[in-house]
C-alpha positions as MATLAB code, in Angstrom:
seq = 'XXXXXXXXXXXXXXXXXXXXXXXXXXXXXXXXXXXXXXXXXXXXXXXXXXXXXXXXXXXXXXXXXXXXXXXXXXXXXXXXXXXXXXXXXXXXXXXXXXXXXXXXXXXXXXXXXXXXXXXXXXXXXXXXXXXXXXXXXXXXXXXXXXXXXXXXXXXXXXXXXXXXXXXXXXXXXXXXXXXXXXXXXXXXXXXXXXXXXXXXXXXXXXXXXXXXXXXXXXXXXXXXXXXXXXXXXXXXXXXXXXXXXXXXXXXXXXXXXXXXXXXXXXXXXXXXXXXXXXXXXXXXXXXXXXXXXXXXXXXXXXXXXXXXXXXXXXXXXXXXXXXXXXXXXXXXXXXXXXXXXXXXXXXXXXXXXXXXXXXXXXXXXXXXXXXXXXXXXXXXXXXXXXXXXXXXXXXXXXXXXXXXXXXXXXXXXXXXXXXXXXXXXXXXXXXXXXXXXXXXXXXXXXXXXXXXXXXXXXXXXXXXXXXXXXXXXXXXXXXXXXXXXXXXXXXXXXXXXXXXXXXXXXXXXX';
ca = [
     169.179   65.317  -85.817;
     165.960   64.331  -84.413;
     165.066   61.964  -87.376;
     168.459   60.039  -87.057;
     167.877   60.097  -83.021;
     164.591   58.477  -83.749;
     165.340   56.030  -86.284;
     168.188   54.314  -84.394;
     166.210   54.728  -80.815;
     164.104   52.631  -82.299;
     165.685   49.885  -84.003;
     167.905   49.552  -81.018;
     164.445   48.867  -78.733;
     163.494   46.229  -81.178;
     166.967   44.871  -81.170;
     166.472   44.516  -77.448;
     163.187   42.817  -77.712;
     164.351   39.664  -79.716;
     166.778   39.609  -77.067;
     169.615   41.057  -79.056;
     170.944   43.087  -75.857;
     174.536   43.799  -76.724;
     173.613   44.761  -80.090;
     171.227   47.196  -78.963;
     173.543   48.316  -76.136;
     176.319   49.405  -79.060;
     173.967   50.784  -81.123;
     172.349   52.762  -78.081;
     175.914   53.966  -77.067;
     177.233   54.768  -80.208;
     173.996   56.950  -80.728;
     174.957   58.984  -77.687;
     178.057   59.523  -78.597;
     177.208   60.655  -82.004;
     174.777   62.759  -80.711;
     177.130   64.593  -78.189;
     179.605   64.826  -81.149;
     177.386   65.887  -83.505;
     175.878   68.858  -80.859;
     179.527   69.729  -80.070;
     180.207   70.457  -84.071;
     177.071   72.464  -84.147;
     177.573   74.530  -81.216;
     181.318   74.864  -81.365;
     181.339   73.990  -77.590;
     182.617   70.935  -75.708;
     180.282   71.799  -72.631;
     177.117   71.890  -73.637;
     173.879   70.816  -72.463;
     171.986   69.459  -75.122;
     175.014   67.034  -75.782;
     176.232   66.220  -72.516;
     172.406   64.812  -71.797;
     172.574   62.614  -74.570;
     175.941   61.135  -73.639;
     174.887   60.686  -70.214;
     171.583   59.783  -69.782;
     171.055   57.940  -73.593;
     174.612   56.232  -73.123;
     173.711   55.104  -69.642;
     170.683   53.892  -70.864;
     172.256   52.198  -73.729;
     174.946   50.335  -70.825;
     171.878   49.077  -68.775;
     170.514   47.039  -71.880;
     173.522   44.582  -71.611;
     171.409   43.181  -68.506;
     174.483   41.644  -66.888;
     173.095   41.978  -63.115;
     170.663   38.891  -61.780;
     168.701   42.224  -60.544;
     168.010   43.417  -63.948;
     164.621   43.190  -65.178;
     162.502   43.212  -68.672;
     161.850   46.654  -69.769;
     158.852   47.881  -70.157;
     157.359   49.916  -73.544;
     156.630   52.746  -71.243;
     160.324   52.871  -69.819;
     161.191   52.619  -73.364;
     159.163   56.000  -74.355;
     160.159   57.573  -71.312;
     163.821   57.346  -72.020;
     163.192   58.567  -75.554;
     160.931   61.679  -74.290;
     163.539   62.833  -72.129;
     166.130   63.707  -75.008;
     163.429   64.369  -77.404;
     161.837   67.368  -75.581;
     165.234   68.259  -74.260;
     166.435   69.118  -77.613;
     163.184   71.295  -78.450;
     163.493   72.981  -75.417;
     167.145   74.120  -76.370;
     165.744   74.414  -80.016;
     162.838   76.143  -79.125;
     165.315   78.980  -77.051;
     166.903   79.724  -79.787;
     164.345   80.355  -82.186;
     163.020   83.065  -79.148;
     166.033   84.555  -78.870;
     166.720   84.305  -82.831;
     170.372   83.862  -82.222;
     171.022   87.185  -81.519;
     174.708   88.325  -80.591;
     175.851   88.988  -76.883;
     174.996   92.591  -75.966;
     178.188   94.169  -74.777;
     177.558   95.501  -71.392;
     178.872   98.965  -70.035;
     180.679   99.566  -67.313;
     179.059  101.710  -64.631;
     180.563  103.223  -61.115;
     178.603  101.101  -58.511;
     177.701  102.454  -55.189;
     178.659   98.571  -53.826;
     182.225   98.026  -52.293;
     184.658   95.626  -54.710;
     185.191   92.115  -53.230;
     188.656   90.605  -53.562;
     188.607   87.447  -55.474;
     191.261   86.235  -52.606;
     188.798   87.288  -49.925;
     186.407   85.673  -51.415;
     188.020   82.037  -51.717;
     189.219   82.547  -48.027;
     186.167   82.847  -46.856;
     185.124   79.877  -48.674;
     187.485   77.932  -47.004;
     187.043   79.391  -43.656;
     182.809   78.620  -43.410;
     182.671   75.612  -44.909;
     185.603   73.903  -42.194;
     184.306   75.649  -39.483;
     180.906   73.959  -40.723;
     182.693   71.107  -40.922;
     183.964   71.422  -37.306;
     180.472   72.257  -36.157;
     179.285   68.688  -37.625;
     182.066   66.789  -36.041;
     180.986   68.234  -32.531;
     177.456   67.856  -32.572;
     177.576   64.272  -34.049;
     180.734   63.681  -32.297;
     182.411   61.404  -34.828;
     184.252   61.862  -37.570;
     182.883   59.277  -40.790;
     186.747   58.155  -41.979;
     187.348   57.123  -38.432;
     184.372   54.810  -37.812;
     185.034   51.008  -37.995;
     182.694   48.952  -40.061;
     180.461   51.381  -41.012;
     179.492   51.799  -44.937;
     177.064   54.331  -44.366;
     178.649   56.283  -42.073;
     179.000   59.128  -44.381;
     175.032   59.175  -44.949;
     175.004   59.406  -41.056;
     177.003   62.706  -41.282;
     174.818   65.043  -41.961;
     173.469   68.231  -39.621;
     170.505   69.623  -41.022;
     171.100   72.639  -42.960;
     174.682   72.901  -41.720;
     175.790   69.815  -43.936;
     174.878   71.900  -47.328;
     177.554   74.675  -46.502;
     180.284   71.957  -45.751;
     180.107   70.318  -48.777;
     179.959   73.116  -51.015;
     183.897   72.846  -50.188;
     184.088   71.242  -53.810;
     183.372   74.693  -55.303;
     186.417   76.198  -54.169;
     188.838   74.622  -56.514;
     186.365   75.802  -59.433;
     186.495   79.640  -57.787;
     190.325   79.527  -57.839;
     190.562   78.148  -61.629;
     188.123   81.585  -62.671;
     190.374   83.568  -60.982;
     193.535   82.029  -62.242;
     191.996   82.370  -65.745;
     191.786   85.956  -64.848;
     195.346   86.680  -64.307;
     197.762   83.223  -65.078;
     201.215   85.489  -64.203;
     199.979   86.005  -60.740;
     201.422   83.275  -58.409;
     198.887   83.547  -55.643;
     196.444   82.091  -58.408;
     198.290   79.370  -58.583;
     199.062   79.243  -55.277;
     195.376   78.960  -54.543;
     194.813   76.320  -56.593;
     196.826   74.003  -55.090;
     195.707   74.751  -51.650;
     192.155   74.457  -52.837;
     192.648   70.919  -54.530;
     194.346   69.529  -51.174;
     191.544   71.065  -49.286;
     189.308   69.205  -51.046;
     190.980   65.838  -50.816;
     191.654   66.128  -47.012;
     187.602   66.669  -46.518;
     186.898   64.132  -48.865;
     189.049   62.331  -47.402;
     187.542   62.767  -43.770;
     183.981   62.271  -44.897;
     184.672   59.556  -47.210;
     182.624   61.193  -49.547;
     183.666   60.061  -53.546;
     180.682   62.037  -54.720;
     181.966   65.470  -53.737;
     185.347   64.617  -54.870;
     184.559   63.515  -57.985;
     181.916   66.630  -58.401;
     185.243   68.973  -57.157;
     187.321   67.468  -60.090;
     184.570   66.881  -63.128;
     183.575   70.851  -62.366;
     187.056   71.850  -62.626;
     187.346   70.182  -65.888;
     184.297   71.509  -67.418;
     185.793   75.174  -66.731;
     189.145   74.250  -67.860;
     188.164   72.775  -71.072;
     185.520   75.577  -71.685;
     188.376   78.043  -71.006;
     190.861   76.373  -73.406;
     188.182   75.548  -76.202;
     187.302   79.057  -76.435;
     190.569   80.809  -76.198;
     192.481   82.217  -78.911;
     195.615   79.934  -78.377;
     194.171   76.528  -78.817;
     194.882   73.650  -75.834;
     198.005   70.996  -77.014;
     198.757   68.021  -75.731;
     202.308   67.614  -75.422;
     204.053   65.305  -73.433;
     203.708   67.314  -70.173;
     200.070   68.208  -70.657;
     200.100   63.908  -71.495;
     202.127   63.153  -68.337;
     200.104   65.825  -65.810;
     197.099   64.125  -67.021;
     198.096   60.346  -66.531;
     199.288   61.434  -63.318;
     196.147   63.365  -62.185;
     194.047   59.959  -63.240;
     196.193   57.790  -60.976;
     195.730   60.353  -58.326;
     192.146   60.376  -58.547;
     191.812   56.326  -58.568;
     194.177   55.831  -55.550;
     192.016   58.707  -53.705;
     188.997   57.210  -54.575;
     189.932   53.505  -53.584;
     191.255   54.892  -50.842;
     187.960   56.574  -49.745;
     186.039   53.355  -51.174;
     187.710   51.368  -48.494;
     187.091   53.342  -45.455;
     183.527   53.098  -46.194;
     184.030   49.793  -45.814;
     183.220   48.539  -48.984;
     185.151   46.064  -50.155;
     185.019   43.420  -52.785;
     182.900   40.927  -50.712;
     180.371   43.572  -49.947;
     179.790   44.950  -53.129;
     179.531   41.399  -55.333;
     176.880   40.690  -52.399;
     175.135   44.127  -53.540;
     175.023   43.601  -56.826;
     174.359   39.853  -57.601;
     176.276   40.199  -61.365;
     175.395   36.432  -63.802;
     179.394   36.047  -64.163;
     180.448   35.829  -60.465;
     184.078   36.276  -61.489;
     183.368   39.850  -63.294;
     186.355   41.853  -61.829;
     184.951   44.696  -59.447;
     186.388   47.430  -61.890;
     184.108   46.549  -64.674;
     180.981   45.329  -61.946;
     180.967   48.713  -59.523;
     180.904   51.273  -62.750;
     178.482   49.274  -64.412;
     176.047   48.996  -61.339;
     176.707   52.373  -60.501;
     174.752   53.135  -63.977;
     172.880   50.545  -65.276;
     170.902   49.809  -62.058;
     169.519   53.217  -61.867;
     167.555   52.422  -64.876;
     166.624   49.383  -63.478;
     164.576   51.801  -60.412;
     163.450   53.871  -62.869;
     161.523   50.644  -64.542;
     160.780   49.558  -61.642;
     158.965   52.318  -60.361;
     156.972   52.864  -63.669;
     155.685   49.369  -63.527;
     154.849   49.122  -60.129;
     153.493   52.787  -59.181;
     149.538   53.208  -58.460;
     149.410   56.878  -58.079;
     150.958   60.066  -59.057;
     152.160   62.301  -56.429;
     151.284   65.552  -58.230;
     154.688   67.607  -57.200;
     155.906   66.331  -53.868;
     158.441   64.839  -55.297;
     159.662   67.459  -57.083;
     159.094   70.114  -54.386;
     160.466   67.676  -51.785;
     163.585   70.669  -51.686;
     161.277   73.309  -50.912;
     159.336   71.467  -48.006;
     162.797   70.855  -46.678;
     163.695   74.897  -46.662;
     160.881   75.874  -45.384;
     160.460   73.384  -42.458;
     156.872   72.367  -43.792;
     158.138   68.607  -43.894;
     159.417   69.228  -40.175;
     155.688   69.938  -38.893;
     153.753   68.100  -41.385;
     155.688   65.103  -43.024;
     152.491   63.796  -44.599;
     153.160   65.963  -47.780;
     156.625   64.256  -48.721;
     154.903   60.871  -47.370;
     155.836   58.912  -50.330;
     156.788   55.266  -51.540;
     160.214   55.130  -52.401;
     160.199   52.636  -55.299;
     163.644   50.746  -55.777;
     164.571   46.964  -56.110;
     167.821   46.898  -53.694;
     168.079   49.114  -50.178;
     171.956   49.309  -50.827;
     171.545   50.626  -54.990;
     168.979   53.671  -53.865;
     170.088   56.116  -56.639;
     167.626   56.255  -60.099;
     167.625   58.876  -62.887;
     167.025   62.400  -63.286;
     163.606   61.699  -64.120;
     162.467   59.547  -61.612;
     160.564   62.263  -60.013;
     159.268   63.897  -63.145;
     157.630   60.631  -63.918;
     156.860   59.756  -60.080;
     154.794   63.055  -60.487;
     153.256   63.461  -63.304;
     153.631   60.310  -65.592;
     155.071   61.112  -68.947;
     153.627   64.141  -68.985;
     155.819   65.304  -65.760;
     158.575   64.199  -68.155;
     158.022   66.168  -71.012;
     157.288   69.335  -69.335;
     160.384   69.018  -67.481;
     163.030   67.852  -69.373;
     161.439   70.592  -71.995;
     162.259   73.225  -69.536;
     165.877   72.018  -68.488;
     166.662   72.399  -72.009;
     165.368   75.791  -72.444;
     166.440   77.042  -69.182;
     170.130   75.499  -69.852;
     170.370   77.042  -73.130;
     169.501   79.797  -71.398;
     172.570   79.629  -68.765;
     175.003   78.192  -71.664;
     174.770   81.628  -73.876;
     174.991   83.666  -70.741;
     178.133   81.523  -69.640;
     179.721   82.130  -73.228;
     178.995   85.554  -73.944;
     181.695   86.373  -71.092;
     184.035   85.224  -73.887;
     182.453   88.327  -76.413;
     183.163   90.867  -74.021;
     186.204   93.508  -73.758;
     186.264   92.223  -70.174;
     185.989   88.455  -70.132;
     186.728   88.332  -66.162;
     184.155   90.472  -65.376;
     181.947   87.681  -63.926;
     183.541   84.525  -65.150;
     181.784   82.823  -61.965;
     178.658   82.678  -64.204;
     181.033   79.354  -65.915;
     181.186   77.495  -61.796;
     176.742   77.619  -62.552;
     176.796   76.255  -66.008;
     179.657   73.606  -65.275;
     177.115   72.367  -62.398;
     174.345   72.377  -64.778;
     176.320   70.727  -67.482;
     177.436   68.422  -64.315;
     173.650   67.164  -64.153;
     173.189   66.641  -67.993;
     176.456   64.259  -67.350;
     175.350   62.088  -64.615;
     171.935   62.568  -65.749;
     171.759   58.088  -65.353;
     172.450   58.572  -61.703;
     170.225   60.926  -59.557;
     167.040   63.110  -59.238;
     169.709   66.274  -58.889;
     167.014   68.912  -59.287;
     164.707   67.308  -56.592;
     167.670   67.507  -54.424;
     167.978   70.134  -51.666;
     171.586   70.379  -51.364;
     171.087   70.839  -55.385;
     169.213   74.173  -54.592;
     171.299   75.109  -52.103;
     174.209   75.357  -54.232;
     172.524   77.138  -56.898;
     171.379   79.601  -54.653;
     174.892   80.306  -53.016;
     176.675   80.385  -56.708;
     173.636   82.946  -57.958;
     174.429   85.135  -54.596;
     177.998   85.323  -55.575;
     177.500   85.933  -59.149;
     174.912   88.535  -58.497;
     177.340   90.051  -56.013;
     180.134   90.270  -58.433;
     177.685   91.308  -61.355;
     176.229   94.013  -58.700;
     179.980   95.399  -58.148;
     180.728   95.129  -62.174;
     183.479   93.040  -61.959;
     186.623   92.499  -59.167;
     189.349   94.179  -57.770;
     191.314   92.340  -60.527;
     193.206   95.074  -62.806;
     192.976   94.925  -66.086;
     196.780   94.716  -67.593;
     197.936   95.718  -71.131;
     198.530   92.355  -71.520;
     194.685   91.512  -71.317;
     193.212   94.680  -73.151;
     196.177   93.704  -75.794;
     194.635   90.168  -75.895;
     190.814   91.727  -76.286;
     192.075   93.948  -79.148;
     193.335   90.912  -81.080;
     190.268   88.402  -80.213;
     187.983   91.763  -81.401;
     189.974   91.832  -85.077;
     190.001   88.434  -85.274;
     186.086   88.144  -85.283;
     185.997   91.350  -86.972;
     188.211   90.834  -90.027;
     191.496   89.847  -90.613;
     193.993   92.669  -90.094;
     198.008   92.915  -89.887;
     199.662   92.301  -86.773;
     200.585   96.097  -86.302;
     196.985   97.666  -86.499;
     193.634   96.842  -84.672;
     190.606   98.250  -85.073;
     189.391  101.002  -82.769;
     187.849  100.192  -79.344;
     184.640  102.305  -79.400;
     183.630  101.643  -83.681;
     183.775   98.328  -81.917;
     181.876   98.488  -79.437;
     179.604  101.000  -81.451;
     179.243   97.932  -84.078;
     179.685  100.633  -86.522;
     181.668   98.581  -89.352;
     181.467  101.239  -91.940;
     183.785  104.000  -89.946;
     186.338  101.264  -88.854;
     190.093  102.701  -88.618;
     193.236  101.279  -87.986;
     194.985  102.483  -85.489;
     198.540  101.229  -83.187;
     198.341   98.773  -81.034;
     199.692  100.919  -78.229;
     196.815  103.805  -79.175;
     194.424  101.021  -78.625;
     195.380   99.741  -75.192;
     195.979  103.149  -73.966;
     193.089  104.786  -75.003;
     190.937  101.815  -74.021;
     193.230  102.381  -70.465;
     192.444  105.793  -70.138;
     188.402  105.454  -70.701;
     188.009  103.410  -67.886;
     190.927  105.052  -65.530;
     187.612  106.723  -63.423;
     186.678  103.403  -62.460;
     189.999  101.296  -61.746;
     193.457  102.131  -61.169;
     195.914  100.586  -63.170;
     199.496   99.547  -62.804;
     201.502   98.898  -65.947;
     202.522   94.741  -65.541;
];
């Protein structure tokens, strides 16, 4: 994979130097795509790191080599081998985590009485939504204004913000991804679905009133990423008939209307952003101009900062997050005192490894991007092993951390996300929650015979094909002791898997 990776790279950089830029941009995109293709074949799983990097980052380097803006500049060799690092040590991180853990298979993990009091998944979600609108509310009062309602202001969400406060507002775009788990958990129950709506029209009313089209879109891409890693991995495979066809057309128009919507009341509007981003055809419609910016200019920082940068900052960059926690940049804001290095005010976002570079050089890179692959691998076979167990909703909410991950990998082209404090702050509230439910071994949720019935089957099927009447027994199972399989009823199996954990739940026949 590497040698193919390398081979095209490379023609496609010399295809750009004898000014053959759209060339090089298809080559450079279809490479991303193979790659994500290829990774998704391997692994047998639509979200996955490795792949999702190379679609986003290599394809949105790949779109920036059309040069189409009078911003763009000539790329520099180093930008070149920076670009090319990134994936490159990427992929041996990931590669490198599997050779540690020598592919072994999930451990299947007992269940244990725990001394810690069961949390409602319900609870839970409510109490989402009650903290992060009366953080919300808190905002509104000490700032006293409210960013949809402004007049003329395109920055007026920027100018939202109470320190500290603003992190647990917008982590409102998690809730929709909480209520998905949960309906995954249980799809008969209606107050799963119930939640879900709520949650989605939750999220576009605050999105709405903070104009904010990065946590919507955040809010919808993480939902996907669980949906589709629910659906890929199930037994009954994902169709698309004409209602999954129409809910999906109509979710897309949904989205664009809300997002134009919120694009106007930041005051952005067609005048503004040609002004922004100077394209070479003037008459470029905006729908072609504001995606393409929105990616291929953060490539152009990047460049820009490599060529014009006369001295590392040796971590501040990257531990700009932790100076933020701890107040350090409060009493001594020498230590994040740093050059911000970008060609346009307005077009301020770069790439994920801005900082890495801004750092360390290409060294900062390597080391890096080699440890978000083996870290992410890391989280990805945690995430799926939930699928191995008897008890798949045990902590499902280990898939709302890996979809954020994988959400990175995505929009790798368009932000420094792990230099980011609201970044951390997520990731620390999701691994409190997860810990929490891990702590109490699982929810409140009971287990029906319709999901141990559903185990049982998933278990033969990866076992051995069997007839529809008899499934192998629950504890040879999960003893792994193939030789002293037998067959027993289907009924046996549910009830005697039923009546080996009745000291720890109690169950009600659905």
């Amino acid at each position: 994979m590497l040698f193919i990776y390398t081979i095209l790279y490379f023609i496609s950089m010399m295809l750009y130097y004898i000014k053959q830029g759209i060339i090089a941009s298809v080559i450079m995109v279809s490479l991303a795509i193979f790659l994500y293709v290829a990774e998704v074949r391997i692994s047998k799983r639509a979200i996955n790191v490795r792949g999702l990097f190379a679609l986003g980052f290599i394809g949105g380097f790949g779109i920036s080599l059309l040069k189409l803006s009078k911003l763009s500049q000539e790329y520099s060799m180093t930008t070149f081998l920076a670009v090319f690092i990134s994936y490159f040590t990427l992929y041996l991180g990931v590669f490198f985590e599997n050779k540690s853990c020598n592919v072994q298979k999930s451990k299947k993990v007992k269940l244990e009485k725990s001394n810690s009091v069961f949390i409602s998944q319900e609870i839970l979600l409510l109490v989402l939504f009650i903290v992060t609108f009366v953080s919300f509310v808190v905002e509104v009062v000490l700032l006293r204004f409210i960013p949809l309602f402004t007049l003329n202001t395109p920055h007026a969400y920027s100018s939202f913000h109470v320190f500290m406060i603003h992190y647990i507002t917008t982590f409102y775009s998690f809730i929709p991804c909480f209520a998905i788990c949960n309906y995954f958990v249980e799809p008969e129950r209606k107050q799963s679905k119930v939640f879900i709506v709520l949650s989605f029209i939750y999220v576009i009313i605050m999105a709405l009133l903070m104009v904010s089209r990065s946590q919507l879109i955040l809010s919808i891409v993480l939902s996907l990423f669980i949906v589709i890693t629910y659906k890929t991995q199930s037994v009954k495979k994902f169709s698309f008939n004409k209602k999954n066809v129409m809910i999906t057309v109509l979710l897309v128009l949904l989205f664009l209307v809300l997002y134009l919507v919120i694009s106007v009341n930041r005051a952005h509007d067609i005048e503004y952003l040609n002004g922004i981003f100077e394209m070479k055809n003037e008459k470029t419609p905006i729908f072609i101009t504001q995606p393409y910016m929105y990616i291929a200019h953060n490539f152009e920082n990047l460049n820009y900062m490599i060529d014009n940068i006369f001295r590392f900052s040796f971590g501040r960059r990257i531990l700009y997050p932790f100076f933020t926690l701890t107040f350090v940049k409060k009493f001594f804001p020498i230590v994040v005192d740093a050059p911000y290095y970008i060609i346009k005010e307005e077009l301020s976002t770069v790439t994920m490894i801005y900082d890495f570079y801004y750092d360390f050089g290409l060294v900062g890179v390597v080391v890096f991007c080699f440890l978000i692959g083996y870290i992410g691998k890391k989280l990805e076979d945690k995430a799926y092993s939930i699928f191995n167990d008897d008890f798949s909703f045990k902590n499902n909410y280990i898939l709302i951390l890996l979809s954020l991950y994988c959400y990175f990998m995505l929009f790798s082209f368009f932000q420094t996300y792990f230099s980011l404090t609201d970044t951390w702050v997520y990731i620390i509230i999701l691994l409190i929650i997860v810990t929490l439910f891990r702590m109490n071994k699982g929810t409140n949720v009971k287990p029906t015979k319709r999901i141990l019935k559903k185990n049982a089957v998933k278990r033969s099927e990866n076992k051995e094909k069997v007839t529809d009447e008899t499934y192998e027994s629950v504890e040879e199972v999960d003893n792994h002791d193939e030789d002293a399989a037998d067959d027993i009823k289907v009924d046996k199996d549910i009830d005697a898997e039923m009546q080996k954990y009745s000291s720890y739940y109690n169950y009600e026949d659905i």
